[in-house]
C-alpha positions in Angstrom: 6.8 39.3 77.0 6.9 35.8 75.2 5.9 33.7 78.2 3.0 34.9 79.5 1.6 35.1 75.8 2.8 31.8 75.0 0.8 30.1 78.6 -2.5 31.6 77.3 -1.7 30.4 74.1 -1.1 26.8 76.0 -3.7 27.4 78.2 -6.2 28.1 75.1 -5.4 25.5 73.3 -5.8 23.0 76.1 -9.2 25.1 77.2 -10.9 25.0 73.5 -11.9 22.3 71.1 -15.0 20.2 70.0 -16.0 19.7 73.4 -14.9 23.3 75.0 -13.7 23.3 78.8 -13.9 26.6 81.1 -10.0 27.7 81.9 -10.7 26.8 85.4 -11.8 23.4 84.5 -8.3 23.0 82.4 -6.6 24.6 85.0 -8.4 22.0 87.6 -7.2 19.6 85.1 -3.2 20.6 86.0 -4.4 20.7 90.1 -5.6 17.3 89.3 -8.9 17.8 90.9 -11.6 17.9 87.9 -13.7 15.1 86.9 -12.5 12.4 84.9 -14.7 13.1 82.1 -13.0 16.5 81.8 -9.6 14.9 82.6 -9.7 13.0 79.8 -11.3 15.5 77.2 -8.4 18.0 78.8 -5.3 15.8 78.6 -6.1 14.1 75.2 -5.6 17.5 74.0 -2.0 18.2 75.5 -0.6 16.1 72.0 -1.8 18.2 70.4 -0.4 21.6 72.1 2.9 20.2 72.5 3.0 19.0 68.3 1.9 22.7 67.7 4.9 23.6 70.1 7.6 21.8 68.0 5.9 22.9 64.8 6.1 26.8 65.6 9.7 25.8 67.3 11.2 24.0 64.2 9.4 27.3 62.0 11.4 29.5 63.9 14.8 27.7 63.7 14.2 27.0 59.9 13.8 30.7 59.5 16.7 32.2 61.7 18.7 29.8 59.6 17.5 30.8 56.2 18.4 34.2 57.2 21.8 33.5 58.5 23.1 31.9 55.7 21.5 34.4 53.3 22.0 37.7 55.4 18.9 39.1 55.0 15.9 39.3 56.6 14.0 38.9 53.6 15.3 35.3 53.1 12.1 33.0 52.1 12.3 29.2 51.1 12.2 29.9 47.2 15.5 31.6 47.7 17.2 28.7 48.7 15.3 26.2 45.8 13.8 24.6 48.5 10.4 24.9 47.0 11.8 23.4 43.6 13.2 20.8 45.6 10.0 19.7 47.3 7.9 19.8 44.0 10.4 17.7 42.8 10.2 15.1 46.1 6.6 15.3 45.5 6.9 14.4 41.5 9.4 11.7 42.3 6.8 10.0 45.4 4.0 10.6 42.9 6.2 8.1 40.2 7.2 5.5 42.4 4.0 5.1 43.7 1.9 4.7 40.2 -0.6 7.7 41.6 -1.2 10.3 38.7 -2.2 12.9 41.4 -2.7 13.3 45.2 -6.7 12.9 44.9 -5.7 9.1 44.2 -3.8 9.0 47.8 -6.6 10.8 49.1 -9.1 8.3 47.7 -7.4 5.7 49.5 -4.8 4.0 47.1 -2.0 4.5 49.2 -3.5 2.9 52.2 -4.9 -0.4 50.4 -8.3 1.2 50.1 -10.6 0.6 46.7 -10.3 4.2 44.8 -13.8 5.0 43.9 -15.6 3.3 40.8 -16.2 5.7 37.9 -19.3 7.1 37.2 -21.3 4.8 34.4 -21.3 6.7 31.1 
């Protein structure tokens, strides 16, 4: 039951995107007998689909493991503390780095980028 609902889920995500392909195209893609314009919108995507792969993979295995070492099927991360601990990852990056919040990294201060000027009062 899990294959053939994980292909079109493969097969989707290569198919759609900013620029969506027909399945036939993606699967002419694979056959390697589409255009290369489509080639190239097709296989740029396959990054993509493999990174949401190892993501939905690593959730899994993160999950079983929670409930292994807890016993239940109702084990979550806050159980374990390992929210806490990833608040307190976050407060700790936030101090080393001189940021007050995130919407300083976001405004480019982590990447050598001028934050914005304040407005003129």
């Amino acid at each position: 039951m899990f294959l053939p609902v994980a292909a079109l889920v493969i097969l989707a995500s290569v198919a759609l995107g900013s620029h969506p392909t027909s399945t036939a195209d993606a699967m002419d893609v694979l056959y390697g007998t589409a255009d290369p314009n489509t080639t190239t919108v097709v296989e740029s995507r396959y990054p993509r689909t493999a990174l949401g792969l190892l993501a939905g993979l690593c959730l899994a295995v993160a999950g079983t493991l929670m409930q292994g070492v807890t016993r239940t099927p109702l084990a979550d991360p806050g159980l374990l503390g390992i929210t806490a601990g990833a608040s307190a990852a976050i407060g700790f990056a936030l101090d080393r780095t001189g940021l007050r919040d995130l919407t300083e990294a976001q405004a480019g201060r982590l990447s050598g980028g001028q934050p914005p000027a304040s407005p003129p009062t």
